[in-house]
C-alpha positions as CSV (number, residue, x, y, z in Angstrom):
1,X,0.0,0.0,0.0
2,X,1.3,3.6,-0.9
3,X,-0.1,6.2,1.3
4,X,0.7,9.8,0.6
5,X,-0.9,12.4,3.2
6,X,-0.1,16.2,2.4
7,X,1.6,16.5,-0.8
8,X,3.2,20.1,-1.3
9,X,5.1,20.7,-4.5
10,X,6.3,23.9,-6.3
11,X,8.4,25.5,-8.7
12,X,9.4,28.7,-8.0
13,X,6.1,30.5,-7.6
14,X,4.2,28.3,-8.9
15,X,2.5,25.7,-7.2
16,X,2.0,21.9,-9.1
17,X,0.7,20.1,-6.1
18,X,-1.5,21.3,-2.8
19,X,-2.2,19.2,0.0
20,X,-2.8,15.8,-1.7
21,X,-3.0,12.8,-0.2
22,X,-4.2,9.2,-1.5
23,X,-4.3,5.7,-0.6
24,X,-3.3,2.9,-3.5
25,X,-4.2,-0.4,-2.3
26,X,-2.2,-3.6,-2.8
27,X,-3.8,-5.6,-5.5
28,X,-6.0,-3.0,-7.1
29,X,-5.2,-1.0,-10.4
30,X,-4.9,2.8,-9.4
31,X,-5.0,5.5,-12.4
32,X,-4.2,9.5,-12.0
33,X,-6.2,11.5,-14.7
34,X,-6.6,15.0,-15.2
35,X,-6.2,18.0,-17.6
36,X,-2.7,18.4,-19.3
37,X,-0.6,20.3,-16.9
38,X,-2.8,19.6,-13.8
39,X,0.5,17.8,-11.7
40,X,-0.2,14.2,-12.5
41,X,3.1,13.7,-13.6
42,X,5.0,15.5,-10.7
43,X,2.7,13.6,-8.5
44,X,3.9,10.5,-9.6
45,X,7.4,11.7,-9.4
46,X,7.1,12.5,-5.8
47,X,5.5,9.1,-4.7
48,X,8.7,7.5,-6.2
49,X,11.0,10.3,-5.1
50,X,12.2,11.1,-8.6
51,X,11.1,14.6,-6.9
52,X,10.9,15.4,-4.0
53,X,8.0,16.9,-2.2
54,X,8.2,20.3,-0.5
55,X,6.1,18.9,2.1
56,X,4.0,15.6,3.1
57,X,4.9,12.2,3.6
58,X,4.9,8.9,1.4
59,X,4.5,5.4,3.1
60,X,5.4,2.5,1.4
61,X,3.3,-0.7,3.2
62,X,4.1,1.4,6.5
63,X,7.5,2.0,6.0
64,X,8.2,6.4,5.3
65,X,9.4,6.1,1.8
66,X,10.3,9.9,2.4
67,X,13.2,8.7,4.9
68,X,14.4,6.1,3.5
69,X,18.3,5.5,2.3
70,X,19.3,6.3,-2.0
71,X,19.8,2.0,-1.6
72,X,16.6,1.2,0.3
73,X,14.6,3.5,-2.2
74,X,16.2,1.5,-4.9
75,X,14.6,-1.7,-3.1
76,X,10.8,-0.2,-3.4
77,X,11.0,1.0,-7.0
78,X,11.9,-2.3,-7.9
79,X,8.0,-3.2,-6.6
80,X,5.9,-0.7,-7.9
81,X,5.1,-0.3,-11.8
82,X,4.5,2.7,-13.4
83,X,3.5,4.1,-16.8
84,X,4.2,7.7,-17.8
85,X,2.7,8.7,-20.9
86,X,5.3,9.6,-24.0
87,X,8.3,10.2,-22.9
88,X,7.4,12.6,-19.8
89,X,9.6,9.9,-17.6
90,X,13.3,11.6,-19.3
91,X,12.8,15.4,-18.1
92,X,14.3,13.9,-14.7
93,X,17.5,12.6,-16.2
């Protein structure tokens, strides 16, 4: 289970991401939608700490992804799948 609880991100002045928080449950299929330029993306980035959040938490099955080691991170991606659309994934590399 990924629970994120208070989500902050921004760039500059402006602000991608305010106060989200979600729950994706083990076993089910989870989808973000929304308008083009609405955060999805960064959103997604931030539960796998591609970016990190200016505020909140992430929990990975209880354990605060948000603290975790560069190594132990490592661990976690290698159990959660995730599709960006195009190539949206490479603007982090």
């Amino acid at each position: 289970m990924i629970v994120a609880s208070n989500i902050n991100k921004s760039f500059g002045e402006h602000r991608v991401l305010e106060d989200i928080s979600l729950v994706f449950e083990r076993g089910k299929t989870n989808l973000i939608i929304g308008a083009s330029g609405s955060g999805k993306t960064v959103l997604m980035k931030c539960l796998v700490r591609l970016v990190k959040p200016d505020s909140g938490t992430v929990e990975y099955d209880g354990r605060p992804f948000s603290e975790m080691s560069r190594e132990e991170v490592k661990e976690i991606r290698r159990e959660i799948g995730m599709l960006f659309q195009g190539s949206a994934l490479f603007d982090s590399m």
